[in-house]
MDAnalysis code that builds the backbone (N, CA, C; Angstrom):
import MDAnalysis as mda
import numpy as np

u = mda.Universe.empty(189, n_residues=63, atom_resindex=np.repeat(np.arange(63), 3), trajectory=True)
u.add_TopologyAttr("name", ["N", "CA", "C"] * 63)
u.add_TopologyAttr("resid", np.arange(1, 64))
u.add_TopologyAttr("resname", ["UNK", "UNK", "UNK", "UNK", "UNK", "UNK", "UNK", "UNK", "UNK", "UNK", "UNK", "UNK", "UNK", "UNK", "UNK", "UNK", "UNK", "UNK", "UNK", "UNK", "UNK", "UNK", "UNK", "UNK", "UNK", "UNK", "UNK", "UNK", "UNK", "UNK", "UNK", "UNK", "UNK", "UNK", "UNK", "UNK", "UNK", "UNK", "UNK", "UNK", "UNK", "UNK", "UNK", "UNK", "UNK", "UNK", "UNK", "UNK", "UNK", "UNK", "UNK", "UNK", "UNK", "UNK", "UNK", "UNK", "UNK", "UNK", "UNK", "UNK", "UNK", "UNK", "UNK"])
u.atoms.positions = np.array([
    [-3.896, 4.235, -28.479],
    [-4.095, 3.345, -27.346],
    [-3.426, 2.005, -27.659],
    [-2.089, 1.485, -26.286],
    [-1.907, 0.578, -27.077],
    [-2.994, -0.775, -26.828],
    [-2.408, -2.113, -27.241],
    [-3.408, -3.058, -26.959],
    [-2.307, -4.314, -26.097],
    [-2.958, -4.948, -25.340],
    [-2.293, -6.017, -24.823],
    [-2.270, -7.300, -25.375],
    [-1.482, -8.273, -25.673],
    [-1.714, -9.240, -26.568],
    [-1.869, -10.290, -25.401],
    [-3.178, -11.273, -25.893],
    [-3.610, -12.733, -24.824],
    [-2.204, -13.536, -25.399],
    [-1.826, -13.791, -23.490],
    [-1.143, -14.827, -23.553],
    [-1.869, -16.225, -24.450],
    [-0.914, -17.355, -25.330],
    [-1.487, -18.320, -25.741],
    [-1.329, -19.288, -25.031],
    [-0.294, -19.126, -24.184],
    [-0.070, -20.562, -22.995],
    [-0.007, -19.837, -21.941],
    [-0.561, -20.931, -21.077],
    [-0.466, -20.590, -19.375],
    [0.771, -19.956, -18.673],
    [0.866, -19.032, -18.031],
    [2.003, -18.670, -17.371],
    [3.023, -19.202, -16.902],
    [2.723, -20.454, -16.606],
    [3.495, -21.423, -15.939],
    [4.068, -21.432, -17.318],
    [4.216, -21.666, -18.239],
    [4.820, -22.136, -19.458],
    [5.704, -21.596, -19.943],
    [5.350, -19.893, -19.741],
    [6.203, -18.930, -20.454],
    [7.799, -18.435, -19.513],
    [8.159, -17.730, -19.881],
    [9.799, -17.665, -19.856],
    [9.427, -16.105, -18.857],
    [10.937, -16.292, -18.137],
    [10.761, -15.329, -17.495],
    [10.374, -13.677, -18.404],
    [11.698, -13.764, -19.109],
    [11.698, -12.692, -20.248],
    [10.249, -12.135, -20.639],
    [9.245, -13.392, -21.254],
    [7.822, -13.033, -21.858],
    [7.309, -12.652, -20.543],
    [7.329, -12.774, -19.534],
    [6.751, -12.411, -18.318],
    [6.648, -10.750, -18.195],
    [8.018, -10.746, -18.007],
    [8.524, -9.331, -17.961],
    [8.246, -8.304, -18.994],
    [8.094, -8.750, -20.216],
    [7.515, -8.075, -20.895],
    [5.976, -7.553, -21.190],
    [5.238, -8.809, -20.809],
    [3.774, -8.132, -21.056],
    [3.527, -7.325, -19.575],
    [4.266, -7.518, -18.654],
    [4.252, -6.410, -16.948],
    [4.463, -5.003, -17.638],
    [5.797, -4.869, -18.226],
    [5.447, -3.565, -18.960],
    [4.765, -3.241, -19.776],
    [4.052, -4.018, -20.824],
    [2.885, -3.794, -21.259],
    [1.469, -3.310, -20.792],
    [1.497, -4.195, -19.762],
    [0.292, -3.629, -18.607],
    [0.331, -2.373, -18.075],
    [1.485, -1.868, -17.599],
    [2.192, -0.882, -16.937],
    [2.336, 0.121, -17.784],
    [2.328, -0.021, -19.080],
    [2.073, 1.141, -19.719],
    [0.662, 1.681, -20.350],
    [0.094, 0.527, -20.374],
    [-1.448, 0.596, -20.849],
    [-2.060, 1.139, -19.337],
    [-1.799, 0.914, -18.261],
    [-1.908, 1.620, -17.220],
    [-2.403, 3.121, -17.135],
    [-1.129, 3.623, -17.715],
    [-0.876, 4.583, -17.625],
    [-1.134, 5.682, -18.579],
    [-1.561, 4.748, -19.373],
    [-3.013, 5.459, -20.405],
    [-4.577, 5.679, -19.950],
    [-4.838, 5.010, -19.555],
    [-6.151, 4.926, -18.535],
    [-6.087, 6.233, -17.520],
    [-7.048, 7.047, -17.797],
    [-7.336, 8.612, -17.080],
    [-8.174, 7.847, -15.714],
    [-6.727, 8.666, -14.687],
    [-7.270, 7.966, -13.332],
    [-8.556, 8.123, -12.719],
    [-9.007, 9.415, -12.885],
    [-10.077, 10.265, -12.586],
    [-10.885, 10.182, -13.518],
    [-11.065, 9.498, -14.027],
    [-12.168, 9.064, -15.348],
    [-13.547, 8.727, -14.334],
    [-14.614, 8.983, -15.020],
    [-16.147, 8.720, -14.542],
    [-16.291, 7.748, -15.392],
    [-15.762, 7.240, -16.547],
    [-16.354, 6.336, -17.076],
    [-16.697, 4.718, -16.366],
    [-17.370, 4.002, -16.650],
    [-17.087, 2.566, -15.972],
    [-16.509, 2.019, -17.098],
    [-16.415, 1.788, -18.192],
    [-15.590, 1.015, -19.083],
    [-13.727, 1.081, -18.413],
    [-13.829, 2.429, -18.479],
    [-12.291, 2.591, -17.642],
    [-11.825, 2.397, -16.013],
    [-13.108, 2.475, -15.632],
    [-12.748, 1.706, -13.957],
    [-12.678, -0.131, -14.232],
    [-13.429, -0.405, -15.248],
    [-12.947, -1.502, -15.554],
    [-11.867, -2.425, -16.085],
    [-11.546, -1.397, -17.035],
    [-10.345, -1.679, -17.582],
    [-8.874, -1.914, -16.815],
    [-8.900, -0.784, -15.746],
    [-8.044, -0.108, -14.928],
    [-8.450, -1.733, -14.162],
    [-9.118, -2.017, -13.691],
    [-9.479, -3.418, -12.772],
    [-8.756, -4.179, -13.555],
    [-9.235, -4.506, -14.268],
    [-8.654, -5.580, -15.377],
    [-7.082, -5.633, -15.369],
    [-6.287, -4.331, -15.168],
    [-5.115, -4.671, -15.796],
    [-4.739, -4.221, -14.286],
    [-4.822, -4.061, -13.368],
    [-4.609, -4.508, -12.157],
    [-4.613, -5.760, -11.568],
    [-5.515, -6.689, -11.747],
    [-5.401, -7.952, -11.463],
    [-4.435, -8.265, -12.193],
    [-4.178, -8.545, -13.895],
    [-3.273, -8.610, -14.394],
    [-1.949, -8.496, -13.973],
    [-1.906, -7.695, -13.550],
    [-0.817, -7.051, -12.343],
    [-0.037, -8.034, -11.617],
    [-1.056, -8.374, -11.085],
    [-1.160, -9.060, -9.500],
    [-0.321, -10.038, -10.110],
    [-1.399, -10.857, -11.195],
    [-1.485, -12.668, -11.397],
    [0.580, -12.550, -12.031],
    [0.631, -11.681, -12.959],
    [2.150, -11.985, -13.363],
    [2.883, -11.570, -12.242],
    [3.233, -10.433, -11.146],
    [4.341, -10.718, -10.203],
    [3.746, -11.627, -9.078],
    [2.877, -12.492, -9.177],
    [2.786, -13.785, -8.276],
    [3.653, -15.014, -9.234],
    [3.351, -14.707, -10.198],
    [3.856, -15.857, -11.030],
    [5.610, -15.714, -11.031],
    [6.081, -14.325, -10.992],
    [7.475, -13.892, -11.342],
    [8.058, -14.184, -9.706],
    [7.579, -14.215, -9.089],
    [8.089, -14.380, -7.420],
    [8.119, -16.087, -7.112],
    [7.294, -16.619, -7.563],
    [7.384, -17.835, -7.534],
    [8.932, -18.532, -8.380],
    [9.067, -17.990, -9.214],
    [10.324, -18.177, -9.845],
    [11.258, -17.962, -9.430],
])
């Protein structure tokens, strides 16, 4: 399983490049997450890196 690393500065800060990279990070940790899972840890998770989602191509569009 991989792991996602916390940004240390605010988005606004970081470079497009680091942007783009933790999106595929997300996007692949995604896609580890069993869609059809009953668990709630993993409907959570799956939440989690969905918003995630969101917050970096709002940030990448703004650019």
């Amino acid at each position: 399983m991989s792991t996602i690393e916390i940004p240390m500065k605010p988005d606004a800060d970081r470079t497009v490049r680091e942007l783009l990279f933790e999106l595929g990070q997300v996007e692949e940790a995604e896609r580890t997450v069993q869609p059809r899972s009953t668990d709630p840890a993993d409907h959570r998770r799956r939440a989690t890196l969905r918003r995630r989602e969101r917050q970096l191509l709002a940030e990448l569009r703004r650019r």
